[in-house]
DRENGU-67732 format. One record per residue (C-alpha): residue in one letter; x, y, z. Coordinates in Angstrom, 1 decimal. Layout:
<nodes>
code,X,Y,Z
A,X,Y,Z
...
</nodes>
This chain:
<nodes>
code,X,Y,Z
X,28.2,97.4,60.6
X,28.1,94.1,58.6
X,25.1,91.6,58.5
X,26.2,89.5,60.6
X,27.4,92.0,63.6
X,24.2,93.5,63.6
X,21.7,93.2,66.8
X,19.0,89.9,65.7
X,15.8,92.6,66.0
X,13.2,89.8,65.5
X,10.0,91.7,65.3
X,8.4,88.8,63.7
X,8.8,86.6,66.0
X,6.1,86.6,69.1
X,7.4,88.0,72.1
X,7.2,85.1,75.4
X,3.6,84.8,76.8
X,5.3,86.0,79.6
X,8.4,87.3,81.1
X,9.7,88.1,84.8
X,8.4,91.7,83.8
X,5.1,90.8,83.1
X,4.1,87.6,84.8
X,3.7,89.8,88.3
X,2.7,93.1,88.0
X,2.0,96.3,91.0
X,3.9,97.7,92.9
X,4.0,95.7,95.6
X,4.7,92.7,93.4
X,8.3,94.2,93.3
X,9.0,95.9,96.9
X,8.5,92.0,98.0
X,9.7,90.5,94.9
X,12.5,87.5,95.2
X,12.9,87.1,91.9
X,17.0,87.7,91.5
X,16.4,89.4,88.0
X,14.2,92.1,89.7
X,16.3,92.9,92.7
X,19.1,93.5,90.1
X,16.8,96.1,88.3
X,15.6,97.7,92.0
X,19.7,97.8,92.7
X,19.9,99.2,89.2
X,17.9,102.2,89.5
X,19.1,102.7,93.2
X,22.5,103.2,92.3
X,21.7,105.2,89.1
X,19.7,107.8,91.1
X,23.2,107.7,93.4
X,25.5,108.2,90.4
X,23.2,111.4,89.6
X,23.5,113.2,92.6
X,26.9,112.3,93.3
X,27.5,113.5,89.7
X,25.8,117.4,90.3
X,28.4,117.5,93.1
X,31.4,116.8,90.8
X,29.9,119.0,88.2
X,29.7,121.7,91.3
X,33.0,121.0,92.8
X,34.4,121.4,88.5
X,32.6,124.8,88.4
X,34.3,126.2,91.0
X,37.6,125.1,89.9
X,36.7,127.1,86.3
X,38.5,129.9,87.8
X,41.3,130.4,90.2
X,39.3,132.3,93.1
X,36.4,131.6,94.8
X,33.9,132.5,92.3
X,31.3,129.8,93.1
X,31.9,128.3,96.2
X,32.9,131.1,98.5
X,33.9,128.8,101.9
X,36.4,126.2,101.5
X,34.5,124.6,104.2
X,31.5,124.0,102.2
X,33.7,123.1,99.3
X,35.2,120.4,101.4
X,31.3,118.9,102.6
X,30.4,119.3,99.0
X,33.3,117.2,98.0
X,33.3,115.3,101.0
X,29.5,114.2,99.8
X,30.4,113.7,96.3
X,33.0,111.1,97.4
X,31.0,109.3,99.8
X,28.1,108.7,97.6
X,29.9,108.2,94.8
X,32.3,105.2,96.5
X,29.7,103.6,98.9
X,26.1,104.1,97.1
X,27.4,103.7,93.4
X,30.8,102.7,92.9
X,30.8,99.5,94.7
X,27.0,98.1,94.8
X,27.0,98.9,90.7
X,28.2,95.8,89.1
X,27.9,93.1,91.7
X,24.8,94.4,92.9
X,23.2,95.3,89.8
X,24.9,93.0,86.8
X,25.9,90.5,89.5
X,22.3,90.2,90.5
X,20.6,90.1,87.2
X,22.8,87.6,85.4
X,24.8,85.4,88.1
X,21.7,82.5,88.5
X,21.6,82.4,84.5
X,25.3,82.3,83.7
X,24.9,79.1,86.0
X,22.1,77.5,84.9
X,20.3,78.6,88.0
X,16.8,79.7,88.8
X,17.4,81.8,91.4
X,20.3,82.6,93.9
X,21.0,80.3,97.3
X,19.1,82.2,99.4
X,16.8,84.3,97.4
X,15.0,86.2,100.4
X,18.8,87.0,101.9
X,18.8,88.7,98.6
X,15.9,90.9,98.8
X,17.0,92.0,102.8
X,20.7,92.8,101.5
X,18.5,95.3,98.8
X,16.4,96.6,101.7
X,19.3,96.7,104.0
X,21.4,99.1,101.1
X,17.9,101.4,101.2
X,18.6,101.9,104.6
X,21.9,102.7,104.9
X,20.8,105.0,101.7
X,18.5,106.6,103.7
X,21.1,107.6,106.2
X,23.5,109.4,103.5
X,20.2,111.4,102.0
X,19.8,112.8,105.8
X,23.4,113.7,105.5
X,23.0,115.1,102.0
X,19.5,117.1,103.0
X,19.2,118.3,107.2
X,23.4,118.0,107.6
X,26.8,118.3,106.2
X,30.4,116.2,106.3
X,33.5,118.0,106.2
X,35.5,115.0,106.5
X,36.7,113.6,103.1
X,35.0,110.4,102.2
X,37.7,108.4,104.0
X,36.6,109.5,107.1
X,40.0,110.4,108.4
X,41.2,110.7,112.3
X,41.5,112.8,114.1
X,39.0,115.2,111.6
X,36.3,112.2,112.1
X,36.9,111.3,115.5
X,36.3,114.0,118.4
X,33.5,116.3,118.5
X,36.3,118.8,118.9
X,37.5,118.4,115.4
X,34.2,118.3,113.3
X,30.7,119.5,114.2
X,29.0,117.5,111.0
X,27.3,114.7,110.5
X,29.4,112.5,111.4
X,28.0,109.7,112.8
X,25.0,109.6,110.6
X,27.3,109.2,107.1
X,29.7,106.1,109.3
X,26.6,104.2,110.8
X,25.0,104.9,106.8
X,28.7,103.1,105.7
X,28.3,100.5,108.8
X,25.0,99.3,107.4
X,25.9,99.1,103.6
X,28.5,97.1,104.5
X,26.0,94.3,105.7
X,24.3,94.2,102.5
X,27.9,93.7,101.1
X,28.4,91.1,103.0
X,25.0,89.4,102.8
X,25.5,90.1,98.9
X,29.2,87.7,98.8
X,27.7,84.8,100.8
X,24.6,84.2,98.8
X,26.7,84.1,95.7
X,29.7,81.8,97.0
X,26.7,79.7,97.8
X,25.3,79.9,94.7
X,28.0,79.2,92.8
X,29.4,76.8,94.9
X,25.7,74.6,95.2
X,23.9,75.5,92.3
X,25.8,75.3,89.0
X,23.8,73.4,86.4
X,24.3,69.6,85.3
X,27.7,69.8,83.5
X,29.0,72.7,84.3
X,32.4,72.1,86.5
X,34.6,75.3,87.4
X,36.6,75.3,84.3
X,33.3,75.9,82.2
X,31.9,78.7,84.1
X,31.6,82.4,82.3
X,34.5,84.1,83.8
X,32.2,86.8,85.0
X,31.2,84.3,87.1
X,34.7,83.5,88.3
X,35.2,87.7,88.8
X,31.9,88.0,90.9
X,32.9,85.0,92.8
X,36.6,86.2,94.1
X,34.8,89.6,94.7
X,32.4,88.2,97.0
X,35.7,86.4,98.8
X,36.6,90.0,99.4
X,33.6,91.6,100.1
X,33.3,88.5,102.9
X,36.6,89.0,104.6
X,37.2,92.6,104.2
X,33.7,94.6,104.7
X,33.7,93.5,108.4
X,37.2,94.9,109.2
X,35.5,98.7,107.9
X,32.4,97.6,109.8
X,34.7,97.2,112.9
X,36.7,100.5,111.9
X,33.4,102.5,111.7
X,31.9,101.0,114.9
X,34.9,101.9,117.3
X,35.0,105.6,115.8
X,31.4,106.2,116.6
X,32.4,104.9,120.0
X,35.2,106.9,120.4
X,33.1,110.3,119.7
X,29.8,109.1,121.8
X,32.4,108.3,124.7
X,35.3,110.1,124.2
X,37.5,107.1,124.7
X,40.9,107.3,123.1
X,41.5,105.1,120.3
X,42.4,107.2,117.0
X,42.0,110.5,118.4
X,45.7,111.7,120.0
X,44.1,114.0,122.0
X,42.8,111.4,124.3
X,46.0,109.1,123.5
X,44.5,107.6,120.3
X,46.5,107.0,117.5
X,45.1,108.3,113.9
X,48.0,105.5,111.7
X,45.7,102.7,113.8
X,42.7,104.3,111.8
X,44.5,104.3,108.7
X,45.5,100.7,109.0
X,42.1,99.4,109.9
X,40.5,101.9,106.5
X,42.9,100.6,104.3
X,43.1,97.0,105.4
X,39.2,97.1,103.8
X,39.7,100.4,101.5
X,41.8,98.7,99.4
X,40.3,95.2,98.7
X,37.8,97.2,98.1
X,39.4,98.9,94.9
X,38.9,95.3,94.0
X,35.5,94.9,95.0
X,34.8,97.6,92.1
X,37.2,96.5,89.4
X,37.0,92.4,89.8
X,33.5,92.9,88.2
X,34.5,95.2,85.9
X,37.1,92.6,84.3
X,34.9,89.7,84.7
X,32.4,91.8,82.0
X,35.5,93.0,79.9
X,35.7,89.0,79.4
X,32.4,88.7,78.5
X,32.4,91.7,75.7
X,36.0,91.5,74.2
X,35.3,87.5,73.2
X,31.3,87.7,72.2
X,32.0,90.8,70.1
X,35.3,90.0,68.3
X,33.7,86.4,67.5
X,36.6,84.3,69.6
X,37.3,82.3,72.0
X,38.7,84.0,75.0
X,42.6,83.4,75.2
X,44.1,82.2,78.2
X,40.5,81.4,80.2
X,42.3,79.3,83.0
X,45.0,82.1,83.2
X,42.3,84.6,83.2
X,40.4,83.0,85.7
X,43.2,82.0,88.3
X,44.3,85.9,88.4
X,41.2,86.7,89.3
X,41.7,84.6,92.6
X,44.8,85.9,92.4
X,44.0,89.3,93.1
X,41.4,88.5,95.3
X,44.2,87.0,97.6
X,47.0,90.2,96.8
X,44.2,92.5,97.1
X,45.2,91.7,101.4
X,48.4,92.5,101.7
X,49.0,95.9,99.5
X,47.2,98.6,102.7
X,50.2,99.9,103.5
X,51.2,101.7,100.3
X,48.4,104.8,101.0
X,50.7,105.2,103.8
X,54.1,105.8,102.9
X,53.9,109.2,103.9
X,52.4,108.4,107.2
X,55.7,107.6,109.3
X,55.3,104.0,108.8
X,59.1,102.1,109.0
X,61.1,102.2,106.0
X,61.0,98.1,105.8
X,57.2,98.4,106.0
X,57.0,100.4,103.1
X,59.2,98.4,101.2
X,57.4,95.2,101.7
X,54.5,97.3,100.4
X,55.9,98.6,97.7
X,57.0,95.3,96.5
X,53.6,93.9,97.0
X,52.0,96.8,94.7
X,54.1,96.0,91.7
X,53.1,92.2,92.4
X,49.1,92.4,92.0
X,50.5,94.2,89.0
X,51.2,90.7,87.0
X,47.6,89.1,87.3
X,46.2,92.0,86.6
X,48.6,92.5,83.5
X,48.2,88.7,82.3
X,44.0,89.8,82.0
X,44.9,92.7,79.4
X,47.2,90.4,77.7
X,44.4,88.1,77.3
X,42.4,90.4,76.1
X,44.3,91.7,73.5
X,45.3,88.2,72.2
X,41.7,87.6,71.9
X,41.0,90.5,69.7
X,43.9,89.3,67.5
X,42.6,88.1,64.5
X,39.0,88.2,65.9
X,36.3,89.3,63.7
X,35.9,93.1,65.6
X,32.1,94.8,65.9
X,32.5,98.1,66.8
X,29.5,98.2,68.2
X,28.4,100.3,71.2
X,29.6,97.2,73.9
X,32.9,96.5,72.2
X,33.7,100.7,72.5
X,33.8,100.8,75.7
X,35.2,98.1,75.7
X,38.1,99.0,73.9
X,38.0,102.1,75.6
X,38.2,100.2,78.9
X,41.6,98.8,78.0
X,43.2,102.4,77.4
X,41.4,104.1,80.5
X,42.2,101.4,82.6
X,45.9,101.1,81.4
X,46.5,104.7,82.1
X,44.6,104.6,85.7
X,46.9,101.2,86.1
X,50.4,102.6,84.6
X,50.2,105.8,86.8
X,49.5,103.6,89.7
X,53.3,102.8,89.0
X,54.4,105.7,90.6
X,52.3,106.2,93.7
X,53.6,102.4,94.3
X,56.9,103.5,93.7
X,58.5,105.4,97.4
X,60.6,108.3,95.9
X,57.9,109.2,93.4
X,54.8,108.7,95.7
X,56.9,111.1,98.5
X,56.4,113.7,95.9
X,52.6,113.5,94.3
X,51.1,112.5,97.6
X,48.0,114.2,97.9
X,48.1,116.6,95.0
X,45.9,116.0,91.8
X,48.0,113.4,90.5
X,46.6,110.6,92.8
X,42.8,112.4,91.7
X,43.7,111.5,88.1
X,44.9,107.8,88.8
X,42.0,107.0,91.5
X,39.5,108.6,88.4
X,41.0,106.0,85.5
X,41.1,103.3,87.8
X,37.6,103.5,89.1
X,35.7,105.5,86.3
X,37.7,104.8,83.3
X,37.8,101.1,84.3
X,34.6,100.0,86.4
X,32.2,102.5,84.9
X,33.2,102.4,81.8
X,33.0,98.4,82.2
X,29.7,98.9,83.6
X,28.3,101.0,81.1
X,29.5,98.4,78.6
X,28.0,95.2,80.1
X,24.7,97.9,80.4
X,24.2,97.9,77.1
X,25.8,94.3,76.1
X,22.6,93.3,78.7
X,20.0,95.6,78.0
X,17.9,93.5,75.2
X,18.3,90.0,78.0
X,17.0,92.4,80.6
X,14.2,94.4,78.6
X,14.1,92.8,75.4
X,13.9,95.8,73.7
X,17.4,97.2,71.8
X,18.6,101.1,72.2
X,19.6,103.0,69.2
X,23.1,101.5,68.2
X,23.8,105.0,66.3
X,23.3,107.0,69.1
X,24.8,104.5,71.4
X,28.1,105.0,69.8
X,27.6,108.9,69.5
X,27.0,109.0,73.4
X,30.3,106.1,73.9
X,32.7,108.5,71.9
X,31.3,112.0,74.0
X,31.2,109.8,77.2
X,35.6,108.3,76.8
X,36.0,112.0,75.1
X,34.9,113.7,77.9
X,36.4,111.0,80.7
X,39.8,111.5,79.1
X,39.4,115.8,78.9
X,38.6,116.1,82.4
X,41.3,114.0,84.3
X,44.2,113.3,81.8
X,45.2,117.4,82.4
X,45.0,116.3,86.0
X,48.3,114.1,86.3
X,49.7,117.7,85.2
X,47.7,119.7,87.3
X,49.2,117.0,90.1
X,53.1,117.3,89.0
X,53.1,120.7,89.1
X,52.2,120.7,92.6
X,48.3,121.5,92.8
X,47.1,120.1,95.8
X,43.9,117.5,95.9
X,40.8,119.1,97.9
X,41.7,123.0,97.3
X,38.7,125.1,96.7
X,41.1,128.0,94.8
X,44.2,128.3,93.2
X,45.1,132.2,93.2
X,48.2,131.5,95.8
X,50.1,129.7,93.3
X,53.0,131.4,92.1
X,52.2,133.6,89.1
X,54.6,131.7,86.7
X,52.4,128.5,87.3
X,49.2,130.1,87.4
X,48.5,130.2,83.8
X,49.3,126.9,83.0
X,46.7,125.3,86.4
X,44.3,127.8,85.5
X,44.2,126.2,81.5
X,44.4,122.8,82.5
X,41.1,123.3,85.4
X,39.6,124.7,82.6
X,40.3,121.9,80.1
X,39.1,119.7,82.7
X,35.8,121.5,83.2
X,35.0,121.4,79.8
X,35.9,117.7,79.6
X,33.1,117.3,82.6
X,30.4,119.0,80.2
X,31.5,117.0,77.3
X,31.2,113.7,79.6
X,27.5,115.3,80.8
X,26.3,115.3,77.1
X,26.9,111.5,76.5
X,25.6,110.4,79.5
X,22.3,112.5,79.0
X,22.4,111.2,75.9
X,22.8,107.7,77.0
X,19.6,107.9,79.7
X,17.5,109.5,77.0
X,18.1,106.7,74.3
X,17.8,103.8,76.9
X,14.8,105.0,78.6
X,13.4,105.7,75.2
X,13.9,102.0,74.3
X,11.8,101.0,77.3
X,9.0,102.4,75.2
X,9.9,102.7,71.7
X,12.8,100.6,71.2
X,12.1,97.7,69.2
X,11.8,94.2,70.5
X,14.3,91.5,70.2
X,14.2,87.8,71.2
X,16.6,85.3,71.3
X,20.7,85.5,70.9
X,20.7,89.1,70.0
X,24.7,89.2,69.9
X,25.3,85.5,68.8
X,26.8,84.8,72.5
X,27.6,81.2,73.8
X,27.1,81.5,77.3
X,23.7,80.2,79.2
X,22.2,83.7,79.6
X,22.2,83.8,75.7
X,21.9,80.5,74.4
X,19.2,78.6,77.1
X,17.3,81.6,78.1
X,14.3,83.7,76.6
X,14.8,87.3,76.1
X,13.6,88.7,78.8
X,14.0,85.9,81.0
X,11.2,83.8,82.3
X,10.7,83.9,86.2
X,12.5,80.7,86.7
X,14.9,81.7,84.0
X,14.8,78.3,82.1
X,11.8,76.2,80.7
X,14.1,73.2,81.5
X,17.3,72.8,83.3
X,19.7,73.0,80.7
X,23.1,70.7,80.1
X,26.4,72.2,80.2
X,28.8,70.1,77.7
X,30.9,72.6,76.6
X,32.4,75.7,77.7
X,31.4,79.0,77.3
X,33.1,80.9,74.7
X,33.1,78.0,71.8
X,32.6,79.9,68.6
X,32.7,79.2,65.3
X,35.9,79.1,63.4
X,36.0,82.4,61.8
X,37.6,82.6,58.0
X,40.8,84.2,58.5
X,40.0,86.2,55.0
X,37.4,87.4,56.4
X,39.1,89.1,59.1
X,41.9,90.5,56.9
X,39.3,92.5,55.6
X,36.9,93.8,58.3
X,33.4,94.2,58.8
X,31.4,97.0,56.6
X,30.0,99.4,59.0
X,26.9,101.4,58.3
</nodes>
């Protein structure tokens, strides 16, 4: 890595007196913190604790599918509550809270010049409110069991008939994370709306601050449709009152209307953040100004707005009328072209930008190729004739997968460690940072590319064996589970790797002050590292925007940085 790419370690200069970290210490100094910076770290290790469980069930769920029979698992019932768990915890406790919650929390005040959020004790009960709906899923995963799929899908979820599990306790576990959701979007539209620093007008706002913002547009108007969803299926089992259950005269499409109406805005809800810190790595770390920042921005609203009116396309097999699922289909391949004029951006910035392959910048660039593939194959599922065909079979496993691992945790692991010295002020090994980046897209990439295979050659999504298939196809399912397993060990390593050497840094890592990454933006430039309490010794004066580096000497790009 050349000089001037390197990470500022500035062990000679005196840490702050003191820091949000230090200036309060105890226990209790945190449980009733309102500091936004600490509520981020509390969402932080929530949602990584999440991620860990949720990941032993994948690795179960990949175990089993080693072999074709049931070697492992031996009930496809359980199979299905193990799955059903891993997909429930994964989406509501991880998936969604990470970046907004976490990231969003932590950096969302300083990328504004603010020193604090709107309504900082709304932010701490939106934290306590996500514990509790927590709690709820824990009682599932420990004294019950869910057999339901994590979409909770009628008539399966809705009377006691159809499923004996704990029903009720994982939907009124969903109903209440959806408050903290919601609790979440308002205080930042306030924020941002009320609190922006002298100077700083829309147009010179960190686009991850223009991504959290349309997110929390969606997490406003969507989360209360679930909320609704949820409510009138618990009342449907306590009572047995017909409304999606056909049994009693319900109607199960009316429950897939209502999921999806939420369900998919809230694909957005995950991946909105996960651009917004794409922004923020691809310019700081290629040393140029972000191309397109208006356009960029604008599609983010953009989406936010499309994200409405696309349900109906996880429902072209359910009956729906052939004009319906036109309209829908059209709409898909619409949210397309925002979404396309971000990675076009993005690639224009790194044109002629002076490129640090460090550990942020690969994922980043890894982001852009997971997240193509997740998007590209999305193609087809929008598409009727070809979604008629790989409709629930391990095709639409592979594309949910890039879409929502390849693109918002792979985006969140970047802006992790793009963040970790602001939040710590400590820096992680960069060596073994990239080691654990390659095994972590290496691994991703083994374990659901042989997937859209697996899903064109007809394997069906949520199967527990595979010895019925045909014995022509056998082999070839049987090689590509296998090449998928191995790709989940592979993606094991570098994250085990990546916990030992950040949690290592908390000790041992050594400390860093200042602009570790040379970044323009308020976080970097107006802020101590780590922050102070109120953020900033004195208000600081926005006069230019955020991304206004340097000029870089063209020769010097022709001829790229020296790496270690």
């Amino acid at each position: 890595m050349s000089d001037k790419h390197k990470p500022k370690s500035k062990d000679a200069e005196p840490q702050p007196a003191s820091s949000y970290l230090t200036e309060h210490k105890g226990i209790s100094a945190w449980l009733f913190t309102v500091d936004h910076k600490r509520i981020g770290l509390m969402y932080l290790a929530s949602i990584t604790v999440f991620f860990v469980v949720a990941g032993l069930l994948a690795g179960t769920l990949r175990l089993e599918l080693l072999t074709p029979e049931a070697d492992l698992i031996k009930s496809s019932d359980t199979y299905n509550k193990i799955f059903t768990l891993h997909g429930s915890i994964m989406i509501f406790l991880f998936i969604i809270p990470s970046v907004p919650a976490a990231l969003g929390n932590f950096l969302l005040p300083l990328q504004i010049g603010a020193k604090d959020v709107a309504f900082p004790r709304l932010n701490l009960l939106s934290y306590y409110i996500y514990v509790l709906g927590a709690v709820f899923f824990l009682i599932v995963l420990v004294a019950g069991s869910l057999d339901t799929g994590w979409t909770f899908y009628t008539p399966y979820s809705s009377g006691r008939a159809h499923s004996q599990t704990a029903v009720i306790w994982a939907t009124a576990g969903a109903f209440i994370l959806g408050f903290s959701s919601i609790l979440t979007g308002i205080n930042f539209i306030v924020t941002v709306h009320k609190m922006r620093t002298k100077g700083m007008t829309w147009f010179k706002m960190p686009l991850m601050v223009w991504a959290l913002y349309s997110t929390a547009i969606i997490q406003i108007l969507a989360t209360p449709v679930l909320a609704i969803t949820l409510l009138l299926l618990g009342t449907e089992r306590f009572f047995q009152i017909g409304i999606f259950d056909p049994s009693l005269g319900g109607d199960p499409v009316l429950f897939q209307h209502f999921f999806w109406f939420y369900s998919h805005p809230a694909v957005y809800i995950m991946i909105l953040p996960a651009f917004g810190i794409m922004s923020e790595l691809i310019t700081v770390h290629s040393r140029k100004r972000i191309f397109g920042y208006k356009a960029i921005a604008y599609s983010s609203v953009a989406i936010a707005v499309i994200s409405f009116l696309v349900w109906g396309h996880h429902m072209f097999a359910s009956g729906q009328s052939p004009l319906a699922s036109t309209l829908f289909s059209f709409l898909t391949f619409l949210v397309a072209i925002p979404t396309a004029i971000k990675v076009f951006s993005w690639v224009a910035t790194l044109y002629k930008g002076s490129i640090a392959l460090n550990t942020p910048m690969i994922y980043a660039l890894s982001f852009i190729l997971t997240f193509l593939i997740g998007g590209l194959t999305g193609l087809f599922l929008g598409t009727l004739s070809t979604d008629v065909f790989l409709h629930d079979t391990y095709f639409v496993v592979a594309h949910f997968h890039y879409v929502m691992m390849g693109g918002t945790f792979i985006a969140f692991l970047g802006g992790i460690h793009h963040w970790w010295p602001k939040m710590f002020g400590r820096m992680y090994n960069e060596t073994a940072g990239r080691v654990a980046a390659g095994l972590v897209v290496l691994g991703f990439n083994f374990t659901f590319l042989p997937q859209f295979v697996l899903g064109i050659q007809g394997m069906p999504r949520r199967y527990h064996t595979y010895d019925m298939i045909a014995p022509e196809w056998k082999p070839a399912m049987t090689l590509g589970h296998q090449l998928s397993t191995v790709g989940t060990a592979i993606l094991t390593a570098g994250l085990g790797l990546m916990f030992f050497y950040l949690i290592y840094s908390l000790f041992k890592g050594p400390r860093v002050t200042g602009n570790v990454w040379g970044a323009r933006s308020l976080e970097w430039t107006h802020a101590a590292t780590p922050p102070i309490t109120h953020n900033f010794a004195e208000d600081p004066v926005v006069t230019t925007g955020p991304y206004e580096f340097p000029e870089i000497d063209p020769d010097m790009d022709r001829k790229g940085a020296r790496h270690e």
